[in-house]
N, C-alpha and C positions, 0 to 999 in steps of 0.2 A: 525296375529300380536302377538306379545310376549312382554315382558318386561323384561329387561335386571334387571333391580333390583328389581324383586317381592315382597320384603318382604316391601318395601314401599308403597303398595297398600293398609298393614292394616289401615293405615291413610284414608282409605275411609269413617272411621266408622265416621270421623268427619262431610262425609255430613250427621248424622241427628242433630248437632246441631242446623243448622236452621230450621228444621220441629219442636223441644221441643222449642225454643223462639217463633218461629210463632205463637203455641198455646198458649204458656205463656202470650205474649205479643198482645194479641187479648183484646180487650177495648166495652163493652156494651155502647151503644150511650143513654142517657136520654131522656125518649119520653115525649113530651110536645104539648100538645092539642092545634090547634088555628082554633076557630071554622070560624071564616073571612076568614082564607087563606087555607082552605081545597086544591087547585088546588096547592100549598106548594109540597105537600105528595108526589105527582106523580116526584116531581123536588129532593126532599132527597132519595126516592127511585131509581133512575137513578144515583146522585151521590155515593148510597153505594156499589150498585153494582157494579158500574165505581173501586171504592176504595177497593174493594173484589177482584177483577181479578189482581190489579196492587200488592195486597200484594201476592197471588198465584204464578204472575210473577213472583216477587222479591221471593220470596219462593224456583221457580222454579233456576232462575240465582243464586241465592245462593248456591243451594246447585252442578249448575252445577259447580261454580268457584272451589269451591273444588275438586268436582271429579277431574279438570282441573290439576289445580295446584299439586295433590298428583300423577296422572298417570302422570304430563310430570318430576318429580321427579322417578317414579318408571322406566322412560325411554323405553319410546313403541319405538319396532321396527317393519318396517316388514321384517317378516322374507324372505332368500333368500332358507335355507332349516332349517332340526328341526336339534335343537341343545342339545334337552332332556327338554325342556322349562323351562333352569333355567342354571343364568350365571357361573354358578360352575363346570361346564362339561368341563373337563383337554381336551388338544390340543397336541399331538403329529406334530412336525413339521421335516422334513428332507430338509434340504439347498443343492442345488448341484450349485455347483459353478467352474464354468468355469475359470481353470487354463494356458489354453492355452497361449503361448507367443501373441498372435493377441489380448489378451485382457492389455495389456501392451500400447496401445494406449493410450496418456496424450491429454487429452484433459479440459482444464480449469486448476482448481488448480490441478489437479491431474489423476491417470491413471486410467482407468475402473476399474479393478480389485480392485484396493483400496477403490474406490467409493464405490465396490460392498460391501466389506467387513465391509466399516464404516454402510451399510443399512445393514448388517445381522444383526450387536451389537444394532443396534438402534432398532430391531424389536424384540431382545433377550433381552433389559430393559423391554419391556412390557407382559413378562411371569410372572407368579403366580408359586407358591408354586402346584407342582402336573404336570404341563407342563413339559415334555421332549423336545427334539432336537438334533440333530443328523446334522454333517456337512460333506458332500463329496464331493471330486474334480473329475472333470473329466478326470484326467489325472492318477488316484490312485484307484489300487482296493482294497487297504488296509483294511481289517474286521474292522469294528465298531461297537458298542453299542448305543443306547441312552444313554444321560445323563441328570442329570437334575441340575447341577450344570453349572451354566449358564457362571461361572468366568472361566471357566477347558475351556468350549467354546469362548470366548473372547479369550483366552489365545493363541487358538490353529490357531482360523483365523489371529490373531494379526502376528505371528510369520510366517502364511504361504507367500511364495514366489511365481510367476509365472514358472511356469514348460516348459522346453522343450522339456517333451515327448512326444507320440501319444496320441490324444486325446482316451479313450474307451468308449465314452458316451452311449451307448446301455448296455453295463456292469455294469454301474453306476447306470444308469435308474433303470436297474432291479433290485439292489444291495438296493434301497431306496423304492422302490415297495415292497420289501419283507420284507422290516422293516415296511415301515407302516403297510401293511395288518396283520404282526405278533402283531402289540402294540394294549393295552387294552384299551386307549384312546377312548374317540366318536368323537371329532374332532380330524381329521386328514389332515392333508397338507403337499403339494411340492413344495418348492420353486425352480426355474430356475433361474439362474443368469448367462446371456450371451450376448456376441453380436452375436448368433446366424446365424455364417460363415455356407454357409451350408458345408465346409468340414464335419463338426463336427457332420453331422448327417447321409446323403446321403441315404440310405436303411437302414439303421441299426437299426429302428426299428422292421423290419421284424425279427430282431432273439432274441425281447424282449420276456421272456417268459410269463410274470406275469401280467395283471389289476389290477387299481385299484379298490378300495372300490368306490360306487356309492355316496358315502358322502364326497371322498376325494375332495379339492380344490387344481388347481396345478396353484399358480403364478410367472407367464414368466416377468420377470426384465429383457428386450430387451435391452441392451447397444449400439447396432449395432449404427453404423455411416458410412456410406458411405463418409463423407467428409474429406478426410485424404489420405496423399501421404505414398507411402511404395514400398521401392526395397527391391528384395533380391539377394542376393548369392547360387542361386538354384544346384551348382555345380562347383566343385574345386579339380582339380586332377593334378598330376605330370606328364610332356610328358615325361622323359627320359625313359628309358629300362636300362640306360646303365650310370652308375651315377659316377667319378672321382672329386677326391679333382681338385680344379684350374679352373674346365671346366665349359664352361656353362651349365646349366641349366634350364629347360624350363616348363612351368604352364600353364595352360587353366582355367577359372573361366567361369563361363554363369551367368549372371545377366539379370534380371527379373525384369519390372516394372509392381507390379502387380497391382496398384493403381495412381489413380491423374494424374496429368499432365507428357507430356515429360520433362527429363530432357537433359539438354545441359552443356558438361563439366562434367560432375559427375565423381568426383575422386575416384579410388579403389587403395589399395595398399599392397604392398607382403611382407609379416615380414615370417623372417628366425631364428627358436631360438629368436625370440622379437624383433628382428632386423627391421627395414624398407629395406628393400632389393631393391624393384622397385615399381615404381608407376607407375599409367596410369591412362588417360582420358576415357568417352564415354560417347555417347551420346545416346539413349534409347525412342522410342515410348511408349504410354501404352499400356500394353500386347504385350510388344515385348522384345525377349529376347536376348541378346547381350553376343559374346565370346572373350573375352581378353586375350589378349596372357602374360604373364613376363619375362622376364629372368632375367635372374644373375648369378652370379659365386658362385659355392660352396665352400665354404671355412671349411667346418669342417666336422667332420667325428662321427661317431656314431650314436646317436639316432637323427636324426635333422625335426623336429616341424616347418609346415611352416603353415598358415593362411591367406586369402585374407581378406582385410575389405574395405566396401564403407562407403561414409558418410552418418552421421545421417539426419534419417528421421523419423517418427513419429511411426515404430515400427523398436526398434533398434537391439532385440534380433534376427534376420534374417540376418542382414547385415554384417554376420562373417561365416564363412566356415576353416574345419580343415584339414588337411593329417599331415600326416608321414611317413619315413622312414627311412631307418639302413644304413649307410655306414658303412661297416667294416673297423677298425686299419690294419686286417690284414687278409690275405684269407689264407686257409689252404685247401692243395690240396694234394690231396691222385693220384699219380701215380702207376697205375695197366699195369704193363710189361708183355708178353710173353718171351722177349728176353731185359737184359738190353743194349744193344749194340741201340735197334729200340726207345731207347727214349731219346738217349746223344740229340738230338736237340732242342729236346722239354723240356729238363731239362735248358737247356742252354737259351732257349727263357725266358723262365719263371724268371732266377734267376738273368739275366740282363735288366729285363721288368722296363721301366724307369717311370712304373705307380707312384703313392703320397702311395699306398695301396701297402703296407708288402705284399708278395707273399710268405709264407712259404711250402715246398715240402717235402713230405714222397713219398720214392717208395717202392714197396713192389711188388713181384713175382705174379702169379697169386697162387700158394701153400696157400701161406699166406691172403689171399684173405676174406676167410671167418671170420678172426678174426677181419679183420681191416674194413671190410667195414661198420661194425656200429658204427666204430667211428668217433667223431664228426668232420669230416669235409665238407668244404663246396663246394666244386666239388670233383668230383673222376673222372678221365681220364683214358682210357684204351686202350693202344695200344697190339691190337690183341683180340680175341673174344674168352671169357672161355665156350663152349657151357653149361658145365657140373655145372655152376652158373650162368645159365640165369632164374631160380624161384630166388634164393633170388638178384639177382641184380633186377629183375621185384618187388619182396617185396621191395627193399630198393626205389625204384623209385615211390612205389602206397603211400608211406608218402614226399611226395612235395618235391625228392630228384633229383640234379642234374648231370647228367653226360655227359663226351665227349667219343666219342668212335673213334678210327682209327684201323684200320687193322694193322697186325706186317705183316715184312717181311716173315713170315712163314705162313699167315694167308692162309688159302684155301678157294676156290669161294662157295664152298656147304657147307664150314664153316660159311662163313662170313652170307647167306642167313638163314641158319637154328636159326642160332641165333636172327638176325631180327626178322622173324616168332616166335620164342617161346618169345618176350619180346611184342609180338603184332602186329610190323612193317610189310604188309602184301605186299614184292616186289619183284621185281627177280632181281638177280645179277650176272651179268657178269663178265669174266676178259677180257680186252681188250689192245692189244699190250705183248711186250716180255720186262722184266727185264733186266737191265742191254743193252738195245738198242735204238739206235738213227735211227731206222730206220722209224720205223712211230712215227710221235709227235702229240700229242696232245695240246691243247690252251685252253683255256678260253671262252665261247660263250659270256653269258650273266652274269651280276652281278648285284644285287639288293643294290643297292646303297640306300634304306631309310630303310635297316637294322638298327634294333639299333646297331650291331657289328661295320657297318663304321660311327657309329656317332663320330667326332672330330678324325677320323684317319687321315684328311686327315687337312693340318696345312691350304691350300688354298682353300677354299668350291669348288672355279670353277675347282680344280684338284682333279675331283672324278674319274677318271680310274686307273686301277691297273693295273699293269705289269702282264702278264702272266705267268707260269714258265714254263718251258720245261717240259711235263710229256711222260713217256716214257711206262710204265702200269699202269691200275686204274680199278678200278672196277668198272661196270659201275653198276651204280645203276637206275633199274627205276623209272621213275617219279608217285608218286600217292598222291589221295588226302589228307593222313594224313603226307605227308614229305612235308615242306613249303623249295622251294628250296632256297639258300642262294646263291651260285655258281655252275653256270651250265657250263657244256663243251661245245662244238660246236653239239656235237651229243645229246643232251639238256641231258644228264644224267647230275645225281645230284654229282657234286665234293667237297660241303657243305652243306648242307639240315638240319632242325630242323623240331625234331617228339613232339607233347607236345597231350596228351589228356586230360589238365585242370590239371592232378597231374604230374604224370611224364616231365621229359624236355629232349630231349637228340637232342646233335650235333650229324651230322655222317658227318668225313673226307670219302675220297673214294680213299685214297692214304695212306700208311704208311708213319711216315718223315723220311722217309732215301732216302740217294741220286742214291739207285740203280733201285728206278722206277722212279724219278724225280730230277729237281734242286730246287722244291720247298724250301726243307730246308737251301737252301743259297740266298735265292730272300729276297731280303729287306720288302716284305710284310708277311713270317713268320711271325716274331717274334711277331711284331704288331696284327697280325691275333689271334693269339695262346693266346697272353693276354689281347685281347679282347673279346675272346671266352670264357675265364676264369671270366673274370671280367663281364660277358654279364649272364653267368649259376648262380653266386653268387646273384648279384642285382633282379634277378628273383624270389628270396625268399623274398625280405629284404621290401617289401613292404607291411606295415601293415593292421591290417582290418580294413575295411570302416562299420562303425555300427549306425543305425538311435537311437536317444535318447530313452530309456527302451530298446530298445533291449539286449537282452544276448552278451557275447564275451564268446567265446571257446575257451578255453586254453590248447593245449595237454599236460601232465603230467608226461609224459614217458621220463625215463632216469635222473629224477632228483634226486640230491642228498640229498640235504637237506628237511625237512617235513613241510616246512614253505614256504608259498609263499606272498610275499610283492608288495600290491597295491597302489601304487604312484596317486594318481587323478590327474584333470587338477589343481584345487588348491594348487597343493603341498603337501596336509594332503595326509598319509600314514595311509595303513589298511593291515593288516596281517591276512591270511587264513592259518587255520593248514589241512593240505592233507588227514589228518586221519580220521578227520570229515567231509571229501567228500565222497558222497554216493561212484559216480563211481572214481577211482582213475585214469583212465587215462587220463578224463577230466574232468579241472572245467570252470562252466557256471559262468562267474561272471553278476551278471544283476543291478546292484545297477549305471547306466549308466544315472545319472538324470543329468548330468553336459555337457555342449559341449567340445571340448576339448581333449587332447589326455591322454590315459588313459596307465599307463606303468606297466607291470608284473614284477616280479624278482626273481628268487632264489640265496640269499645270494646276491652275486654285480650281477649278472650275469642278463643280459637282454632276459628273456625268451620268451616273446612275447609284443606287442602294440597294441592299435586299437582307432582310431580316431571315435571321437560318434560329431555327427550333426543332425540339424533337420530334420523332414520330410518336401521336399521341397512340398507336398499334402498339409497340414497344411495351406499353405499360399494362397490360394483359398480366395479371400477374397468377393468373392459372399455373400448378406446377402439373408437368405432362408424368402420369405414370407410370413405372415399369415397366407394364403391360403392354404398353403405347409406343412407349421408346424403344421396345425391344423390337415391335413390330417396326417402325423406323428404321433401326439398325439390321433386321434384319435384311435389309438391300443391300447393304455390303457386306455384309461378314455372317456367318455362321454364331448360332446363339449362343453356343458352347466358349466363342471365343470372349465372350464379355464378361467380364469383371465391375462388380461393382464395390467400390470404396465407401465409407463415411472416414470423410477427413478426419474425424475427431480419435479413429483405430490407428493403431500399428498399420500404414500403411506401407511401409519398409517393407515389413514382415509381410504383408496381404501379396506385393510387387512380388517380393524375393518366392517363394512359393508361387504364384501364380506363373511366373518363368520356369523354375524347375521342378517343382512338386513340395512335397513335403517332407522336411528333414529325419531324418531317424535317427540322428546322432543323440539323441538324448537318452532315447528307447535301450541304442546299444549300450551304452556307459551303464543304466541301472542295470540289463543284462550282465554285464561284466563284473559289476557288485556283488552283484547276487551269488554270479559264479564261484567269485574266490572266496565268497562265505564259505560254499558248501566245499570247495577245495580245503579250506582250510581244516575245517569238520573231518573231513574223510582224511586226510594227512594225520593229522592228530588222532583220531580211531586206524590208522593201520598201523605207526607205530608203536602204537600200543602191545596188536599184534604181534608185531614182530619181534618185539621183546619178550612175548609169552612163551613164541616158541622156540627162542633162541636157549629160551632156560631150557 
């Protein structure tokens, strides 16, 4: 046992006032002879005795009331461990506080996390002078210090927000391990404030590196609730490939019930640029996860921002998901000729292409080739094959660049092959039939009709077949696993095929467009074909990055003009990066991605890159980890004995204040003390009495 206020114990010196009155107040009885009643003596001798022991008694309860009274004043405890036996021993404290959106649950006046924050202030009024603390989130590995200005701390929980990054709790763990064991303090503590999802922990103690001190105390503030309903939007991405002003456009969501009851009816809805675009119903088991289809019609062009959202439920930051993409004003198409005669068709398709999207064309020889292929456009088409620039078109293609390739009417069969081969494509190729002959024709075999190329070609869904053209020679190309066929002949060579290995993209025609191997370039499906083939290589870029909240965005930096790049958030505030103060200059990492929402690059107007940040749909695991579980967790740093567990909803003052020194006894002594000077009182009053008896 200890006592919380020692210096009150000197007041014990007061139990010997009643041992100096005892003797003071001690009275010599008058002895008086009576020779008649001698059998008297034996009757005053029994009462003095009687009246000896009860003033001893009272001696005794006197001076225990004291002791009583000045130890439950100087506040005995028992102790739970040593605290230096003396209540002056400073307290280092570290707060980690669970910033997770799942603590965003409202429940009563208010949401966990608020809850939690009003108990850290409230347990940071009851520090002294010489007390530190230290507050960290688990969503933030930001360096900290102790402080011990306690307002700086108020100030700082006050202002913080619910985060939708990845939870790092093992980072964090270890991050307040290393502080407490570095501080000079004797008391030491860890406070948890969580509703302890077990996302939020899983293994990840195993890569804690540090224990604690065998004196440290770590108390667990379990928020957890199992009683509470929660969807989310686990997934939200754009069906199209193939994206035109006027046309429909198509969305997939998957929603998640990962809490509470079914719901019946639950509304989601599709905003486009802010817009409510489409809505739709569903209906939803618990733990079952449903995909909703939207469409709409695109109506605008450039950067276009679209979001699903279902209604509110009782954690709301989940129930939103973001994408984006690019439609371009206008595509810019680099034509690479062998011959300008083999591309009047295709010049022609393009510049009367009745698309919503500007089609602008540069042609340029194959001579001039090298200077213009690194310039910014957004397909490059090449009818005929330059073997002697198949490295740098294979470099232009290894940075996510797109191209169409056709054969010229000049082109040779060990040409067209070798070039294949040096850009990767590993296939043999034929020439098949005579130029300029109608003597064997060729057709159509099969067509993949759920190309994104025939999406919306066709004005009647139910008239998906295409006229054949008459082809008179083609190269037959064979079929292999990296060529995804598009249009195959009857003898299944590939007459359309797309090669992509993740960077590169490229069509292969298998016919040149002139009419002396075919009638191709007068068939009504040309033209269509040719600027949807244009429009299908563009949109293949235009689709922004998909990034979990903290994660980085990569931004490539090559080719910019200007030395400033401007960061648009989802809020609208702008932030500007100077290029020169980037380590590596080809690319910057931007990581400052704590917002949902789509995040926009720029040099000067120009739209250099995007990338949509959302949450981890992991995060929403809304499993609460057991006792059992988390003790075995905990127990890799600390000793089990050292753990305390809270429900916020207790005297947690009271839980704190005892689990530091033990348990009070000051209350115990006081009724002691009561008690005492009854029975003092009793026995005073019975030996007076006494005393007056035999005084007679």
């Amino acid at each position: 046992m200890v006592f919380l206020n020692p210096a009150v114990l000197f007041g014990l010196i007061a139990a010997a006032i009643p041992v100096v009155l005892h003797f003071l107040n001690l009275q010599k009885l008058n002895r008086i002879e009576f020779s008649t009643l001698a059998f008297l003596k034996e009757l005053q001798k029994t009462k003095i005795r009687k009246l000896k022991f009860k003033q001893w008694l009272l001696l005794f309860l006197r001076i225990l009331l004291i002791l009583l009274l000045v130890s439950a004043f100087a506040r005995p405890t028992l102790e739970t461990y040593t605290i230096g036996g003396t209540s002056a021993a400073k307290t280092s404290s570290v707060f980690i506080v669970d910033d997770s959106f799942s603590m965003s649950l409202v429940k009563g006046s208010g949401s966990q996390f608020n809850k939690a924050k009003e108990i850290i202030k409230d347990i940071l009024s009851s520090y002294e002078q010489g007390d530190e603390a230290l507050i960290l989130f688990t969503t933030d590995l930001q360096e900290k210090k102790f402080l011990t200005d306690f307002q700086k701390l108020n100030e700082e929980i006050g202002t913080k927000k619910i985060s939708v990054k990845k939870v790092v709790f093992s980072e964090v763990v270890d991050k307040a391990i290393a502080s407490l064991n570095g501080s000079q303090n004797f008391n030491k503590e860890l406070f948890i404030f969580s509703d302890f999802f077990r996302n939020n922990f899983g293994d990840e103690f195993e890569t804690i590196e540090n224990e604690l001190g065998e004196n440290t105390k770590v108390y667990l503030f379990n928020f957890g609730d199992e009683e509470f309903s929660n969807r989310i939007v686990s997934n939200f991405e754009l069906s199209n490939q193939l994206l035109e002003l006027d046309k429909t456009i198509s969305f997939t969501a998957q929603i998640k019930n990962t809490n509470g009851s079914a719901v019946s009816n639950g509304v989601s809805s599709l905003f486009i640029n802010e817009k409510r675009s489409a809505q739709n119903s569903f209906n939803v088991e618990p733990d079952e996860t449903k995909t909703i289809t939207f469409e709409s019609v695109l109506k605008e062009n450039g950067l276009v921002k679209a979001f699903v959202e279902i209604e509110t439920d009782d954690i709301t930051l989940d129930n939103i998901r973001h994408t984006a993409f690019y439609v371009p004003e206008e595509i810019n198409v680099l034509l690479v000729t062998q011959s300008e005669n083999d591309s009047r068709f295709v010049k022609i398709a393009l510049e009367s292409a009745s698309t919503s999207t500007s089609i602008n064309v540069d042609q340029v020889n194959f001579q001039r080739l090298s200077s213009n292929l690194v310039n910014e456009n957004d397909v490059v088409v090449f009818i005929g094959v330059p073997s002697s620039l198949a490295s740098s078109i294979k470099d232009y293609l290894s940075n996510e660049r797109k191209i169409i390739i056709m054969p010229s009417s000049e082109t040779k069969v060990d040409e067209f092959e070798i070039f294949f081969n040096q850009l990767g494509i590993n296939t043999n190729v034929q020439q098949i039939g005579e130029v300029n002959s109608t003597e064997s024709i060729s057709y159509f075999g099969s067509v993949e009709y759920e190309h994104p190329i025939f999406k919306n070609l066709f004005e009647e869904r139910e008239e998906t077949k295409v006229e054949s053209p008459e082809i008179y020679s083609y190269f037959k190309i064979e079929a292999v696993p990296s060529l995804k066929p598009v249009i195959s002949l009857r003898d299944n060579s590939l007459f359309l095929s797309e090669y992509s290995d993740g960077n590169a993209s490229v069509l292969i025609f298998g016919i040149p467009p002139v009419l002396s191997w075919s009638n191709f370039p007068v068939k009504s499906l040309f033209a269509p074909l040719i600027n949807k083939s244009i429009l299908y290589q563009t949109m293949q870029t235009e689709l922004g990055q998909q990034i979990i909240a903290g994660e980085a965005v990569d931004i490539r930096l090559t080719n910019l003009k200007l030395p400033q790049i401007k960061v648009v958030r989802p809020d609208e505030t702008e932030e500007y990066l100077n290029i020169s103060e980037i380590e590596n200059r080809n690319y910057l990492s931007y990581s400052k991605t704590d917002e949902l929402g789509v995040y926009e690059f720029y040099s000067g107007e120009e739209l250099i890159d995007f990338a949509s940040v959302n949450f981890d749909p992991s995060e929403t695991n809304t499993d609460i980890i057991k006792e059992d579980d988390l003790e075995e967790y905990l127990s890799k740093i600390t000793d089990e004995n050292n753990i305390i567990y809270i429900d916020p909803s207790d005297d947690y003052q009271e839980e704190i204040k005892q689990a530091r020194f033990g348990t009070e006894l000051w209350k115990y002594f006081l009724i002691a003390a009561f008690i005492i000077a009854l029975i003092e009182m009793f026995v005073s009053k019975n030996s007076k009495k006494d005393f007056a008896e035999i005084k007679k």
